[in-house]
N, C-alpha and C positions, 0 to 999 in steps of 0.2 A: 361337610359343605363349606366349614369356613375357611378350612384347609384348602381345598380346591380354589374357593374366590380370592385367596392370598395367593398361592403359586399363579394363578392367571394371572394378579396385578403384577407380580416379579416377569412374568415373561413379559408381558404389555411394557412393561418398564423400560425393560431391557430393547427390545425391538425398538420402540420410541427414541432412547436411547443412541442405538445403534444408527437410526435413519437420519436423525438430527444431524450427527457428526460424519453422515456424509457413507458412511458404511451401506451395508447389504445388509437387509434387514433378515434372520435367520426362519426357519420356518418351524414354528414351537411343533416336538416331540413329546411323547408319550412319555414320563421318566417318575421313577420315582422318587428322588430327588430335584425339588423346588432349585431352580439356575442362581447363582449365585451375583448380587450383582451389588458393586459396588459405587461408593460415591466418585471413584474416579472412572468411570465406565467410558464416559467423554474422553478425557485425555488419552485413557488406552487406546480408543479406537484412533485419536487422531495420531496415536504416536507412530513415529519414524514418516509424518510428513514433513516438508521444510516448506521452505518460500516457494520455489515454483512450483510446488503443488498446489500454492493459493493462485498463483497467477495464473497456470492452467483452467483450474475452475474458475476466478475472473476473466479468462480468454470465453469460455463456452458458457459465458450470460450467469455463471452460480454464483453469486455476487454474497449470497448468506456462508455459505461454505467456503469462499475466500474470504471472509471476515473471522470465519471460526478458525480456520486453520493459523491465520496471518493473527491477529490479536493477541495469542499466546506468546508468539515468536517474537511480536512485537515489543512486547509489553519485556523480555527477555534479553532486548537491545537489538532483533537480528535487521541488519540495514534493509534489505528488500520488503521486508514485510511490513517497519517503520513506512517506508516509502508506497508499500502498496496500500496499509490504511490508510497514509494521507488522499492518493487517489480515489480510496471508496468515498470519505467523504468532501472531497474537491467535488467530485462529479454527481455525488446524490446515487450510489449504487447499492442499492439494499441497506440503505438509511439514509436519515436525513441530511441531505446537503448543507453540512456547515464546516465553511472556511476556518474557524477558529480550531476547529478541532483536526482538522487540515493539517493545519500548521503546526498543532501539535504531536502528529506524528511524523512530519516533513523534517522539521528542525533537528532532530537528532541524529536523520539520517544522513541532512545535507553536514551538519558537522564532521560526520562521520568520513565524507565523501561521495558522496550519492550523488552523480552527477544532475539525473533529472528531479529529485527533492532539491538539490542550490539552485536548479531552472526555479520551479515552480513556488521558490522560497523568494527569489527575483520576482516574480512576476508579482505576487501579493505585495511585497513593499513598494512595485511600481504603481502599482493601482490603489494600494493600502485596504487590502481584503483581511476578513478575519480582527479584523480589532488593530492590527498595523497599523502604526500611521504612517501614510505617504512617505517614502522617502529615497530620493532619485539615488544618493549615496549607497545605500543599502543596497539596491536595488541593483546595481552596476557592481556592487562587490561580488555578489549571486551570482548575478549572472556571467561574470569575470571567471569564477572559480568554476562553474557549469560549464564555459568553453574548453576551459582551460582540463577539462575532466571529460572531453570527447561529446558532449551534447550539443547534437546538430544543431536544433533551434536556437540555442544560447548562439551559437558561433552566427549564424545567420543574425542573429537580432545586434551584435555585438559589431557585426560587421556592417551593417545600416547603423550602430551610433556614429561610427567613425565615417563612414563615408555621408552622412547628412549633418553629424555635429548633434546627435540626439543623447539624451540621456544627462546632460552634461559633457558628454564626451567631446573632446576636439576635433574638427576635422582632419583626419587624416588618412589618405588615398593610400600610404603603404600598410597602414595597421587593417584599413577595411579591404584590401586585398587578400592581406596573411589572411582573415577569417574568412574572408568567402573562398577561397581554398581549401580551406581546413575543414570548411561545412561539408567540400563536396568529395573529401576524400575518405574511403569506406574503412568503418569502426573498427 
């Protein structure tokens, strides 16, 4: 009996296991041999995803499963998945909305070059979210380097400092032209 109640916690395990990490849960078999299950049962099953296999599952609402997949990656240095944790918690998706921790997966991406982590690295020094403090300089550097890296919004936002004088930026009619050009031509 106590044999049996140990092989059924290794299969429950296991299934549990499996389901978590986003897998097909197996349908437990007759065997006699107890399934074999290890402390890395997790990483197996997520292994051979990358980054857009987080974003896919953050495309179709899996917001727990783009975190599982992307946190590893992240945590490994890989730029999208930096960039896609910052987005889980920018926006509050299957955790708690906090800016701080935001920024802490933002930051290394936009170092890296990540065009929309240097937008959304911009926007928090503009508003001074996350524990930043406000800072217009900062703010215009991000966003400088986000245009300058193909992100629409940056070039649009870049292109209203110059043509209204925002930001600190000067007014100028030929630099807020270059960007609203630049906004509207395809990636």
């Amino acid at each position: 009996m106590y044999i049996r109640l140990t092989t059924l916690g290794m299969v429950l395990g296991a299934i549990s296991t499996l389901v978590l990490a986003g897998g097909m849960a197996p349908v437990p078999t007759q065997s006699s041999a107890p399934p074999a299950v290890t402390a890395s049962a997790t990483a197996q099953a997520l292994a051979g995803t990358d980054a857009k296999d987080g974003a896919a599952a953050y495309e179709a609402g899996d917001y727990d499963k783009a975190r599982r997949i992307w946190q590893p990656l992240a945590e490994k240095g890989d730029t999208r998945a930096q960039s896609g944790m910052g987005k889980l918690y920018e926006k509050g998706r299957g955790v708690r909305r906090d800016y701080a921790t935001a920024i802490k997966w933002y930051r290394p991406a936009a170092e890296k070059g990540d065009a929309e982590s240097q937008y959304r690295l911009s926007v928090a020094y503009g508003y001074g979210l996350g524990g930043l403090k406000k800072d217009e300089a900062k703010a215009v550097e991000w966003l400088r380097k986000a245009a300058e890296n193909g992100q629409k919004r940056a070039q649009k936002s870049l292109a209203r400092g110059y043509e209204d004088g925002l930001y600190g930026l000067p007014r100028d009619p030929e630099k807020a032209k270059y960007w609203y050009d630049k906004s509207k031509t395809p990636e």
